[in-house]
VOPAGU-2260 file (C-alpha; in pm, 1 decimal, decimal comma):
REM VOPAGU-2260
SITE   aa  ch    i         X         Y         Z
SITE  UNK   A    0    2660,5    3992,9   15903,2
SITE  UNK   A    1    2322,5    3871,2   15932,8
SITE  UNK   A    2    2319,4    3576,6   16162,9
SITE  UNK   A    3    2038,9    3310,2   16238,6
SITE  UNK   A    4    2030,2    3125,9   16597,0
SITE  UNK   A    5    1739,3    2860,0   16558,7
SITE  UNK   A    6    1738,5    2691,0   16884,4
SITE  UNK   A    7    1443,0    2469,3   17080,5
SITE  UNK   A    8    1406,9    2722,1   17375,2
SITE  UNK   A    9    1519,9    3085,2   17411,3
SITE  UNK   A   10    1429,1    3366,8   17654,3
SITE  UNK   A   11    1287,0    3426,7   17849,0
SITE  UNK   A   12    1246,5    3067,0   17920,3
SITE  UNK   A   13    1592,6    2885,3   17927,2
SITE  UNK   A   14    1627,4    2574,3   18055,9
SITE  UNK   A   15    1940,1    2495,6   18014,1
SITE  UNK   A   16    2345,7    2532,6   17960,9
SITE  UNK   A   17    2236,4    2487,2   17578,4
SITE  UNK   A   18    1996,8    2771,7   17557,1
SITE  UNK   A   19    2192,9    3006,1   17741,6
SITE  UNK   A   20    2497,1    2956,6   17574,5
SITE  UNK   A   21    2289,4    3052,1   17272,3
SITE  UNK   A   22    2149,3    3353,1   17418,6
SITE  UNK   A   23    2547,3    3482,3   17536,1
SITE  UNK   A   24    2714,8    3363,7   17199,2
SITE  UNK   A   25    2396,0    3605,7   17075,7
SITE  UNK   A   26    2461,5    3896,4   17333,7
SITE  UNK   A   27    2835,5    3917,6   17240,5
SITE  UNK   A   28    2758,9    3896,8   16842,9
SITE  UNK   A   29    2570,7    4159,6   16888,3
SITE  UNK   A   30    2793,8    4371,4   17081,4
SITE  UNK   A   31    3048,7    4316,7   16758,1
SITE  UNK   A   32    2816,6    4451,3   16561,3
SITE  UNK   A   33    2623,2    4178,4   16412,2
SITE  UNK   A   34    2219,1    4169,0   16338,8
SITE  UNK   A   35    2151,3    3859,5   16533,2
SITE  UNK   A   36    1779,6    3711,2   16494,6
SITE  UNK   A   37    1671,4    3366,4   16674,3
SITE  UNK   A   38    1439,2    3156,4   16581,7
SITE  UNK   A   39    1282,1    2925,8   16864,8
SITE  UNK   A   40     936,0    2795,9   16971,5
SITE  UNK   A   41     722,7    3043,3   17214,0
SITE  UNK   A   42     770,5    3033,2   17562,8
SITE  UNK   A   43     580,7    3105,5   17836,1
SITE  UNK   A   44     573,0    3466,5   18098,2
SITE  UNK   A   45     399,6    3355,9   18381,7
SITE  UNK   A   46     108,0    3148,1   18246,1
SITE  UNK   A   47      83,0    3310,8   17922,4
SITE  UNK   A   48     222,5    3234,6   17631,3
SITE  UNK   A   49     434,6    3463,8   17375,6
SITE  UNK   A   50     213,8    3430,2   17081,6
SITE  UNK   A   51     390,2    3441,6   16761,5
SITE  UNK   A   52     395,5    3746,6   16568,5
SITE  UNK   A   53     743,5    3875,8   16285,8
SITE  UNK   A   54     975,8    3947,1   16552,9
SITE  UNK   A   55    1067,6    4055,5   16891,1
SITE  UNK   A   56    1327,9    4283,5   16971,3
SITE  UNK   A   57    1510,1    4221,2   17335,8
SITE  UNK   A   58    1625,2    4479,8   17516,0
SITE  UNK   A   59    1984,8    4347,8   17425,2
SITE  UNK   A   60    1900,5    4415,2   17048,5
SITE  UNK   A   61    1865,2    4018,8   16967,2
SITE  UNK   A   62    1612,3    4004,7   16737,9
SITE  UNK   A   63    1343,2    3682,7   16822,5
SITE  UNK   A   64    1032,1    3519,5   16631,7
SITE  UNK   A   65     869,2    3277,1   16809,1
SITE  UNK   A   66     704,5    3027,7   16595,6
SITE  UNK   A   67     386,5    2855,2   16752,6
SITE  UNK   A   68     360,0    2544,6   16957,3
SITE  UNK   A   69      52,2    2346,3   17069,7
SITE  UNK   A   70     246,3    2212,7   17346,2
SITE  UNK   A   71     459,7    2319,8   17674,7
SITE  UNK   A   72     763,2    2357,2   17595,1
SITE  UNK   A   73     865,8    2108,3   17922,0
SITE  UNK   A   74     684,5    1831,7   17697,8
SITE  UNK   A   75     891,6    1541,2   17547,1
SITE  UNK   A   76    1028,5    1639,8   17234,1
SITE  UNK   A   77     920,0    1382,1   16943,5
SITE  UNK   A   78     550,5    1418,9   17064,3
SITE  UNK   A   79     572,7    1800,6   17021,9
SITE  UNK   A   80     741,3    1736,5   16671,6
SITE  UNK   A   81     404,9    1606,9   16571,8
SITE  UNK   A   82     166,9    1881,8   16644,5
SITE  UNK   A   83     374,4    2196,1   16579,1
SITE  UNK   A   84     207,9    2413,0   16318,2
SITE  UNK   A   85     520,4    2259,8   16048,8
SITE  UNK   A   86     346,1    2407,1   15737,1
SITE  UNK   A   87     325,8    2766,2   15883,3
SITE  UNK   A   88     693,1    2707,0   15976,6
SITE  UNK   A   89     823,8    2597,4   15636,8
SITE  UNK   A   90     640,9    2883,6   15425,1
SITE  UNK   A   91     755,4    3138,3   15667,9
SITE  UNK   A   92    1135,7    2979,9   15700,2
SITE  UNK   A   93    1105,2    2919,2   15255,7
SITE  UNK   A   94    1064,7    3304,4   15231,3
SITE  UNK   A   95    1325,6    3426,0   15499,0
SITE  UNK   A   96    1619,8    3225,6   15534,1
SITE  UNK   A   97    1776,3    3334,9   15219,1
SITE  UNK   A   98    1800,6    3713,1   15354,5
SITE  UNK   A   99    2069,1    3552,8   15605,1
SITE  UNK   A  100    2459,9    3536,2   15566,4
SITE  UNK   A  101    2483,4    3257,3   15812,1
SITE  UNK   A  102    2213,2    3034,8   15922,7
SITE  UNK   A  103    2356,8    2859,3   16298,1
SITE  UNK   A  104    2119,7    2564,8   16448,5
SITE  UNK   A  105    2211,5    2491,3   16786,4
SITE  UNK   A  106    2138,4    2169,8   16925,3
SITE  UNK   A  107    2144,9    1816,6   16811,9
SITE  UNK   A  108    1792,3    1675,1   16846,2
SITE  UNK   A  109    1598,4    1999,2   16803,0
SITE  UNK   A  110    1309,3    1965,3   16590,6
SITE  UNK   A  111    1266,1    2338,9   16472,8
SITE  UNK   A  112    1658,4    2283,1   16401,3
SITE  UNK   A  113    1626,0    1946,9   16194,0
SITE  UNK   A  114    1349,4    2131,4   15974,0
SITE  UNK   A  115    1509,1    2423,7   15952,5
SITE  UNK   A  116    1819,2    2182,2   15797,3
SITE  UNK   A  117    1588,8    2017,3   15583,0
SITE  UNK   A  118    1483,7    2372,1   15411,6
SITE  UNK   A  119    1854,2    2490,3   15380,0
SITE  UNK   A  120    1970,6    2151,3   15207,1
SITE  UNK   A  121    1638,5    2188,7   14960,4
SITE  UNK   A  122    1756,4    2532,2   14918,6
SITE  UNK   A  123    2114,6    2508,3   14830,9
SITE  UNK   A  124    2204,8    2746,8   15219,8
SITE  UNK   A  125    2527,4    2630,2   15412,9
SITE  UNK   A  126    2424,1    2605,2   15763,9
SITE  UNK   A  127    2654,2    2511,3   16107,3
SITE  UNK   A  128    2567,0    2299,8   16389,3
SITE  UNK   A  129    2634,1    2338,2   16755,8
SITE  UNK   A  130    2586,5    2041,3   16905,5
SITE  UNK   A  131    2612,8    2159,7   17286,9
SITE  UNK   A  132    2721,6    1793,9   17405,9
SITE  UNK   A  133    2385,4    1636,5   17269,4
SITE  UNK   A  134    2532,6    1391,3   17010,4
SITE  UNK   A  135    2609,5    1103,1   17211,7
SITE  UNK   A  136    2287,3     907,6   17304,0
SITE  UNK   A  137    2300,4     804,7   17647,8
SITE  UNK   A  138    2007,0     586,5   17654,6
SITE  UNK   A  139    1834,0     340,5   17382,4
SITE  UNK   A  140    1526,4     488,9   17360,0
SITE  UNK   A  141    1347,6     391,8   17032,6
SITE  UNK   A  142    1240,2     692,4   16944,4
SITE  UNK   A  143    1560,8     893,3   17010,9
SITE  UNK   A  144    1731,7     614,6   16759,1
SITE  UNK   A  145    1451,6     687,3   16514,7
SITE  UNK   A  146    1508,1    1030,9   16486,9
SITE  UNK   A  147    1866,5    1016,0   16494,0
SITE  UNK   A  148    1884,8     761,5   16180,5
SITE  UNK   A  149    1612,7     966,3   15982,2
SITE  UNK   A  150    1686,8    1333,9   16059,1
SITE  UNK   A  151    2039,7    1433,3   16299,5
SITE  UNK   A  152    2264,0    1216,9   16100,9
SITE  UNK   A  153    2128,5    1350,0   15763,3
SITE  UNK   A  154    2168,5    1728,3   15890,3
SITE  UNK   A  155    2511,0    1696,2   16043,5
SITE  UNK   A  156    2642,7    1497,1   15746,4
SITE  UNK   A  157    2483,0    1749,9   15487,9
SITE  UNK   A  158    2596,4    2107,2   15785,5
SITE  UNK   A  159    2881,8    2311,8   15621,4
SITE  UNK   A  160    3023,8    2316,3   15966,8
SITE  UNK   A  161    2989,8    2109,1   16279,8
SITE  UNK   A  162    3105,8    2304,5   16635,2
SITE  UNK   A  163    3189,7    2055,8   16907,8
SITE  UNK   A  164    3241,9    2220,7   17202,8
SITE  UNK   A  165    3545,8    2004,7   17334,2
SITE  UNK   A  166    3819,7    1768,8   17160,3
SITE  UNK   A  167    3615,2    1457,0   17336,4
SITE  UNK   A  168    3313,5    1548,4   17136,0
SITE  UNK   A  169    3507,3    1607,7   16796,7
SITE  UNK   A  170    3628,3    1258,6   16873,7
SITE  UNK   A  171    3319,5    1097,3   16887,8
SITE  UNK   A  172    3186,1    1265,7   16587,6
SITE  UNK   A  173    3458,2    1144,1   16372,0
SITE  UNK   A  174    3475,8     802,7   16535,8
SITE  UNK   A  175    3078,2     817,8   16430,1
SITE  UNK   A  176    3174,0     892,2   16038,1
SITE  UNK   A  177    3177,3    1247,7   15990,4
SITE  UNK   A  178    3435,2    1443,6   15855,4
SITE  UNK   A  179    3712,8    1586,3   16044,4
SITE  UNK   A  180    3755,2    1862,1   15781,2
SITE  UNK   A  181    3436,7    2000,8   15904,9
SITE  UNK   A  182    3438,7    1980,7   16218,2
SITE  UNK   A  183    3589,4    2297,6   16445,4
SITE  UNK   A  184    3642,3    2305,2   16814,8
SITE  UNK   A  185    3416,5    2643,1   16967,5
SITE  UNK   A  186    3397,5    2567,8   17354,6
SITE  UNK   A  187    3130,2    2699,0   17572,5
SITE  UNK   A  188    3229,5    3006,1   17744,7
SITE  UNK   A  189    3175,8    3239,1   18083,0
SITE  UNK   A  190    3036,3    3581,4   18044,5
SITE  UNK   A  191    3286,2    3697,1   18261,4
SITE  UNK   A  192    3163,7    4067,7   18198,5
SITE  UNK   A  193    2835,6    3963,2   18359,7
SITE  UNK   A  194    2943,9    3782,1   18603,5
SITE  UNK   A  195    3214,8    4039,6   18708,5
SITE  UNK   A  196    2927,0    4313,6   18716,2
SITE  UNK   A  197    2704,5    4088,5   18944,2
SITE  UNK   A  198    3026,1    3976,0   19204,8
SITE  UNK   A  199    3143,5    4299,8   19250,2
SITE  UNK   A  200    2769,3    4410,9   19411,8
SITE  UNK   A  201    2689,9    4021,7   19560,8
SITE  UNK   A  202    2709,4    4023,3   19953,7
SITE  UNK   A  203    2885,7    3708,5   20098,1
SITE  UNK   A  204    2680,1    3478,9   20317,8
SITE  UNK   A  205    2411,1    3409,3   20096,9
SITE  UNK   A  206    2388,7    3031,6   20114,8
SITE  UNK   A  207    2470,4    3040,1   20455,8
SITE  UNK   A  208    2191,3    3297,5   20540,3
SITE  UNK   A  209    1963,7    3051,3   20342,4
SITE  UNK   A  210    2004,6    2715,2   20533,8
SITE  UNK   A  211    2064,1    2902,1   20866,4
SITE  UNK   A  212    2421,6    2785,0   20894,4
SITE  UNK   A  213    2674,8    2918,0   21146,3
SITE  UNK   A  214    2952,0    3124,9   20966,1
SITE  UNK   A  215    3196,6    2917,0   21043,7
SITE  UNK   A  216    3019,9    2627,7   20818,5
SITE  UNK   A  217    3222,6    2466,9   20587,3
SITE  UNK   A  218    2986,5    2372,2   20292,1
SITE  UNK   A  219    2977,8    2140,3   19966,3
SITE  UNK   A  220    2799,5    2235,9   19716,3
SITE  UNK   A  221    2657,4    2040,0   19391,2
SITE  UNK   A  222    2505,5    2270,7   19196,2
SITE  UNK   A  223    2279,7    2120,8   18887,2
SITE  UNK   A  224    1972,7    1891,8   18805,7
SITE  UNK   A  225    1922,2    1608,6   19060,0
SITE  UNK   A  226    1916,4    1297,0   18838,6
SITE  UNK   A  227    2103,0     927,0   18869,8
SITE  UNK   A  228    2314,1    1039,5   18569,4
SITE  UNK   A  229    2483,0    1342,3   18755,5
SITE  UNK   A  230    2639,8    1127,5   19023,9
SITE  UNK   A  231    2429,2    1286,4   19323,7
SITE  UNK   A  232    2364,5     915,3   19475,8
SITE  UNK   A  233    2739,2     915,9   19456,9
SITE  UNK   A  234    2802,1    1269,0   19642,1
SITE  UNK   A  235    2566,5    1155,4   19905,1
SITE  UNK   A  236    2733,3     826,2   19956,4
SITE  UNK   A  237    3052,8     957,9   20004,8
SITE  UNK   A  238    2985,5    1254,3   20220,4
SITE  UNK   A  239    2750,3    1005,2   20444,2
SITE  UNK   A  240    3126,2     817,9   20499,3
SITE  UNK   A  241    3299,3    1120,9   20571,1
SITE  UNK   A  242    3087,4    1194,6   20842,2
SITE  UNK   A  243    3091,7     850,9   20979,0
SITE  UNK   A  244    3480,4     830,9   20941,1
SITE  UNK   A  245    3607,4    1137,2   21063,9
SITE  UNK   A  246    3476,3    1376,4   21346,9
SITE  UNK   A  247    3727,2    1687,2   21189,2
SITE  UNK   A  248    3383,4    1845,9   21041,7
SITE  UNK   A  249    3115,4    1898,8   21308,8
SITE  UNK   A  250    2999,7    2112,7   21075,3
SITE  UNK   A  251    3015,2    2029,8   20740,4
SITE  UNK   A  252    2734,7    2098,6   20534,1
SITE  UNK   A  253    2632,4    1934,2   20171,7
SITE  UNK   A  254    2418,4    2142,2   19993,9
SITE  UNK   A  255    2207,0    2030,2   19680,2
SITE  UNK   A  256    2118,6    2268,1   19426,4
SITE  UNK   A  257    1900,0    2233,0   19120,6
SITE  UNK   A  258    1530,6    2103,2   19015,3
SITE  UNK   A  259    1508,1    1746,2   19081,3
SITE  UNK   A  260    1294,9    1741,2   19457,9
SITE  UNK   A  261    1187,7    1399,2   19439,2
SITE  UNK   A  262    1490,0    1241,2   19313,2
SITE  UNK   A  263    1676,1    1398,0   19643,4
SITE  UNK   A  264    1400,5    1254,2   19876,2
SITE  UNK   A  265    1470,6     906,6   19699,3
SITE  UNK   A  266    1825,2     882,2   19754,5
SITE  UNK   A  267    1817,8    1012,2   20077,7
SITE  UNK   A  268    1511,7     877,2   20269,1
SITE  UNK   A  269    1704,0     585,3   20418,2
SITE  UNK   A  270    1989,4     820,1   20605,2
SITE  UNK   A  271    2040,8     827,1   20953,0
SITE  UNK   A  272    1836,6    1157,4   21096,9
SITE  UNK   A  273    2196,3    1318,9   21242,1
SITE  UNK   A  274    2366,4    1253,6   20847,2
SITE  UNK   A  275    2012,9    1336,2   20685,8
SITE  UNK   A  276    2029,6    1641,0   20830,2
SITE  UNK   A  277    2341,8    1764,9   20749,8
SITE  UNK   A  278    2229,5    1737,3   20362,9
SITE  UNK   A  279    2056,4    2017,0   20255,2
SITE  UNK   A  280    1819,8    2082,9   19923,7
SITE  UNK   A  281    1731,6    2442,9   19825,1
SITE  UNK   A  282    1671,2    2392,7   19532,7
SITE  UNK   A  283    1653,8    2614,9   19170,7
SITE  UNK   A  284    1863,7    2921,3   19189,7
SITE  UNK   A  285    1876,8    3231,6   18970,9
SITE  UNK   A  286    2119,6    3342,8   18816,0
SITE  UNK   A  287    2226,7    3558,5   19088,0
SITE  UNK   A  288    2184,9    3322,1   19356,9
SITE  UNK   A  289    2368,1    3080,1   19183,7
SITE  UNK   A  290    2672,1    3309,6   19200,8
SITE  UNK   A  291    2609,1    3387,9   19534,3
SITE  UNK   A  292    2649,1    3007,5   19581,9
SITE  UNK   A  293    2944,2    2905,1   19390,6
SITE  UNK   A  294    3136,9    3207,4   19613,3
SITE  UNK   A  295    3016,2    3080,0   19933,9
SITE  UNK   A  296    3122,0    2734,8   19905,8
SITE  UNK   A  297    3441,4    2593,1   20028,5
SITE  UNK   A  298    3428,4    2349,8   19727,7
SITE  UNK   A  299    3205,8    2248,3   19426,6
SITE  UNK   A  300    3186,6    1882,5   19361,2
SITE  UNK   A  301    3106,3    1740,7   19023,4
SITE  UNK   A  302    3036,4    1392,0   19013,1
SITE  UNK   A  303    2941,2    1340,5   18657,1
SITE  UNK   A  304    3069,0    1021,1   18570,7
SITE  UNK   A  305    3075,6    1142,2   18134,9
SITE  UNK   A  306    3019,4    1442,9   17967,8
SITE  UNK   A  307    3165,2    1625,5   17636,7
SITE  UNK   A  308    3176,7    1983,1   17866,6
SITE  UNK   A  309    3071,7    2069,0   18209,2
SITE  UNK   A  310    2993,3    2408,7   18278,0
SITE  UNK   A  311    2966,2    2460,9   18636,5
SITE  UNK   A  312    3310,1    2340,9   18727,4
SITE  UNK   A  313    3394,4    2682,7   18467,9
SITE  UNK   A  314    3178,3    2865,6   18716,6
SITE  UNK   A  315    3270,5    2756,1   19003,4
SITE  UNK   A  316    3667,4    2843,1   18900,0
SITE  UNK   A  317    3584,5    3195,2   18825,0
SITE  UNK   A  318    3394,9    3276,7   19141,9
SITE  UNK   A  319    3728,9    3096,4   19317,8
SITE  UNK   A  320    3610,7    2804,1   19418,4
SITE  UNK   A  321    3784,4    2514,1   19351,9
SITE  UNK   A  322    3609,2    2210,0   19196,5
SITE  UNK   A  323    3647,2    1833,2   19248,7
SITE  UNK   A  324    3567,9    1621,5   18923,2
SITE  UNK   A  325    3546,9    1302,4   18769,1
SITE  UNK   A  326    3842,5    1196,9   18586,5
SITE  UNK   A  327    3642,4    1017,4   18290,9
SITE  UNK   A  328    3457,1    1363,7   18245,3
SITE  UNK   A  329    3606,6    1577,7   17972,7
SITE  UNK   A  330    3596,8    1862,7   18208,1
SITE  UNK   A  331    3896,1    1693,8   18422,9
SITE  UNK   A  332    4109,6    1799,5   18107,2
SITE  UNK   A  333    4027,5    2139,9   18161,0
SITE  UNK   A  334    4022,5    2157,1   18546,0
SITE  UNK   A  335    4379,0    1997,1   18549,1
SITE  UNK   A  336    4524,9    2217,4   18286,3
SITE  UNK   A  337    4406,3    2517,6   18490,9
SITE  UNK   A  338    4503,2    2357,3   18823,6
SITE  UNK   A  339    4161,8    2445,9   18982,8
SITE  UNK   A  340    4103,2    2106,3   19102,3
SITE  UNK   A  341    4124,4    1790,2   19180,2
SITE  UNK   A  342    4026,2    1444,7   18997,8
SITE  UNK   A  343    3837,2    1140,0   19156,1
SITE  UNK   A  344    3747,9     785,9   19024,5
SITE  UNK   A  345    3391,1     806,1   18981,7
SITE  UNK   A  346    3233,8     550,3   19205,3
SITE  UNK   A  347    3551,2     482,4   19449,5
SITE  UNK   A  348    3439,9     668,0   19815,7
SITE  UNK   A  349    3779,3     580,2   19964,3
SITE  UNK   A  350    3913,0     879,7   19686,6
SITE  UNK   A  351    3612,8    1116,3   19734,4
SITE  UNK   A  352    3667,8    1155,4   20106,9
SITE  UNK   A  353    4078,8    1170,7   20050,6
SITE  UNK   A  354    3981,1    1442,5   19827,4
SITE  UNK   A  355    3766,1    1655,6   19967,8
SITE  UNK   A  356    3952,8    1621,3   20299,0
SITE  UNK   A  357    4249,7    1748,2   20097,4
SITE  UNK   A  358    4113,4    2037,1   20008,7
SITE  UNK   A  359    3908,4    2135,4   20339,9
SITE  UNK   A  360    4150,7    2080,5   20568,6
SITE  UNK   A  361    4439,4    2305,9   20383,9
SITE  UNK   A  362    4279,1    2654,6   20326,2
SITE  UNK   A  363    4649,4    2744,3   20117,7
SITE  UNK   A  364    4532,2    2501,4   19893,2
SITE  UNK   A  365    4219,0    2581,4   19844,5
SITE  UNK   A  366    4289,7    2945,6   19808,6
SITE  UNK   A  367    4548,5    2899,8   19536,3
SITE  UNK   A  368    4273,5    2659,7   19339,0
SITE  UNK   A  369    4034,7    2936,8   19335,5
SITE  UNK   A  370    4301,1    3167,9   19165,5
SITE  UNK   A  371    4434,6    2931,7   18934,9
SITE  UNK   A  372    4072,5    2884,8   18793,2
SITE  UNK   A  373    3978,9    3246,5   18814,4
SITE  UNK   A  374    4263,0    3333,9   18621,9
SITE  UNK   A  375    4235,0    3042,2   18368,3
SITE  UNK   A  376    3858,9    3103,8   18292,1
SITE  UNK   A  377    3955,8    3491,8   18255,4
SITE  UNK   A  378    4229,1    3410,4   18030,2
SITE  UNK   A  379    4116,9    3115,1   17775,9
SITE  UNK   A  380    3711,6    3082,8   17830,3
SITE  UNK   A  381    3524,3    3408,7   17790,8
SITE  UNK   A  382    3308,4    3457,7   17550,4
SITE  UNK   A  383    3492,6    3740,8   17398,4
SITE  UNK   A  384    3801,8    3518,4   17282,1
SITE  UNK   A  385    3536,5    3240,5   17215,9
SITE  UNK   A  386    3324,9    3475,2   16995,5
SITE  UNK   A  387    3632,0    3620,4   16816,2
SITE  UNK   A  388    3729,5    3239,2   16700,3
SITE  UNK   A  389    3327,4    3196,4   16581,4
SITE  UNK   A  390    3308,8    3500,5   16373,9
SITE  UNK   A  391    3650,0    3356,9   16187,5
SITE  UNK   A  392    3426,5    3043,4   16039,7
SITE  UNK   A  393    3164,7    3266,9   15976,9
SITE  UNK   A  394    3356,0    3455,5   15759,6
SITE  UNK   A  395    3530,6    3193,8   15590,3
SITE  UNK   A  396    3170,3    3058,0   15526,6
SITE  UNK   A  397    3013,3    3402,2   15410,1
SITE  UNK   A  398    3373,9    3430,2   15204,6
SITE  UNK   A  399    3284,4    3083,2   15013,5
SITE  UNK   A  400    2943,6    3150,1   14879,0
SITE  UNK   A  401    3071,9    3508,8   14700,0
């Protein structure tokens, strides 16, 4: 089949768990023997921009045209819907989107996506939606509920398929007036082949080596963007009471992880010097070193108080960590199906500490955790399984139109 990603950001600049989910659910396509092309707005290498030309071919034989924006792509969405080059867009995507069996937008509030939606319904195309846990609006902002009533709703309602990546998020949709019928269940999965070929060569000590820890550190680790949504204020709360509590962890490190520098100052400039300096920021990691991470920790806390998905718990698990979560995130359902974790009430310190002391102080448990999710993520979450279940509703799609 000939398959069409159009997604906001792609490589070599990805941002996020949206865009590289995108670029794996591309990798493995590929590898099954599908021509896989991506549409997405030009990024930048170093300080210069890709400049847009027919296509690109990555060394991983995904096919990519990058269409031409006037602004970074770090800038706030609606204003950069205003001054992309849209007529240069439409003729091109007019003359080329026909020549695809399935057209796949991923992303909920992506511009490029919502016009690309807009061509297909003029043209008469089918077209599926992955929302990547973007539906839900989490704030009020006026322009967000602007663009939502004039362009998402119309493209989901009008999108042959919708993928939610969890049950939670199918929920939502449905509650929200769209039809069940449509709507499939594709979950966001590990590349475990990746990550198996980058463990089996990754030295341990890492994050230790780092912050200049002693080996016999015991660290927590939150790995992801630094923001009052995430829980973070929460994580530091609770691990500042630990320390004050208990004297069983002389040293016990919490590391921080992700972009988000002055957000960690904020929450953290009124600690007492001997707590403050047991919390420690490194950070944006690579790929690598974010592997290199999740095995070095003793445990991966994630806070998030709601969320359709989480994928770092899933990453954690298969580097055998285990993971402590919060048990109004979807992700709970997952980490207590595998048994790779424990759940908290978001907010209540009293059951952070009890949890996390749980866990640290009985290396058995901890050890069978980190199977349990190895084996789970191995077993029900790679991408291969995942992909398998994908090119099904392709099919069924491609099957429809003959």
């Amino acid at each position: 089949m000939r398959i069409l990603f159009v997604t906001y950001r792609f490589f070599p600049q990805i941002f996020g768990g949206e865009q590289k989910a995108a670029f794996e659910m591309a990798k493995y396509l590929v590898f099954h023997g599908h021509e896989v092309e991506v549409w997405t707005f030009n990024a930048f290498i170093g300080n210069r921009r890709i400049p847009w030309r027919e296509k690109y071919l990555l060394r991983n034989r995904i096919h990519v045209v990058y269409f031409d924006s006037v602004l970074d792509l770090s800038s706030n969405i609606t204003n950069a819907l205003s001054l992309f080059k849209i007529a240069s867009i439409y003729h091109y995507a007019i003359k080329k989107l026909n020549t695809f069996d399935i057209i796949h937008i991923h992303g909920y509030r992506n511009p490029l996506g919502q016009l690309i939606a807009h061509i297909a319904i003029k043209e008469g195309l089918p077209y599926i939606v992955t929302l990547h846990g973007s539906f839900p609006r989490r704030s009020k902002k006026f322009l967000k509920i602007i663009q939502d009533a004039f362009l998402g709703y119309r493209m989901l309602h009008r999108a042959t398929r919708i993928f939610a990546i969890s049950s939670l998020e199918k929920y939502i949709l449905i509650k929200s007036g769209f039809r069940s019928s449509k709507i499939k269940i594709i979950p966001i999965g590990i590349d475990v082949v990746e990550y198996q070929k980058k463990i089996s060569v990754i030295k341990k000590g890492f994050l230790k080596e780092k912050i200049n820890a002693n080996p016999d550190t015991k660290i927590i680790l939150y790995l992801g963007r630094l923001h009052p949504l995430k829980g973070v204020k929460f994580i530091v709360s609770g691990f500042k009471e630990l320390l004050k509590r208990k004297d069983d962890y002389p040293n016990l490190l919490l590391v921080l992880a992700g972009p988000g520098k002055d957000y960690f100052k904020k929450i953290t400039k009124n600690l007492e010097p001997k707590i403050r300096e047991k919390i420690i920021y490194i950070g944006t990691l690579t790929e690598t070193e974010k592997l290199q991470a999740l095995m070095d920790a003793d445990l991966v806390i994630y806070p998030e108080k709601f969320n359709v998905y989480g994928i770092v718990p899933l990453e954690a698990a298969f580097c055998k960590t285990p993971v402590i979560v919060s048990r109004s995130n979807y992700v709970y359902r997952i980490v207590k199906k595998g048994k790779f974790g424990l759940g908290i009430t978001y907010g209540d310190i009293d059951d952070l500490i009890d949890k996390i002391t749980k866990i640290l102080s009985n290396d058995k448990l901890r050890k069978k955790l980190g199977e349990n999710g190895y084996q789970y993520v191995l077993k029900y979450l790679n991408w291969e399984r995942i992909i398998k279940k994908m090119e099904m509703e392709y099919m069924d799609i491609v099957s429809s139109r003959i």
